[in-house]
N, C-alpha and C positions, 0 to 999 in steps of 0.2 A: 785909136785902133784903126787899122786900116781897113778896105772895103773886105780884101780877103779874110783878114782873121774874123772877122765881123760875120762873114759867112758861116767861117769857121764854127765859129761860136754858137751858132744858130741853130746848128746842125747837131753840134755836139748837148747841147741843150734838147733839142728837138729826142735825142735817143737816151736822156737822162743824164748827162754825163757832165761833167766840169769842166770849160775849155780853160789852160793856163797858158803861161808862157812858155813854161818847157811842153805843152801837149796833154795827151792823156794817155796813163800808163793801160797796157793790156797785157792781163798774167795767158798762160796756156790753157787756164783751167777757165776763163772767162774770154777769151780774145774779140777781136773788134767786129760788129755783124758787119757782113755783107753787102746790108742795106745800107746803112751808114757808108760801107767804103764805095757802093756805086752813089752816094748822094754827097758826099765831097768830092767824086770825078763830075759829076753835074756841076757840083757849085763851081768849080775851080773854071774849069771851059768856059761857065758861061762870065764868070769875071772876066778872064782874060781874054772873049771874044771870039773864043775857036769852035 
């Protein structure tokens, strides 16, 4: 697993969730929080150094 999915993983664990290969699916009636989408734009930045 690389640094990012590793991140990834972490994150998605951290909000409950199952990281796979293909992702993790999100219906309308549950969609992805907020928090989680600003804390995979953290993760990612801070992997890639920006």
């Amino acid at each position: 697993m690389d640094e990012t999915a590793d991140h990834d993983a972490h994150i998605a664990a951290a909000a409950g969730l199952t990281a796979t290969k293909t992702g993790v699916a999100f219906t309308p009636r549950r969609p992805i929080p907020a928090v989680l989408v600003e804390r995979l734009v953290l993760s990612s930045r801070i992997v890639l150094g920006v």
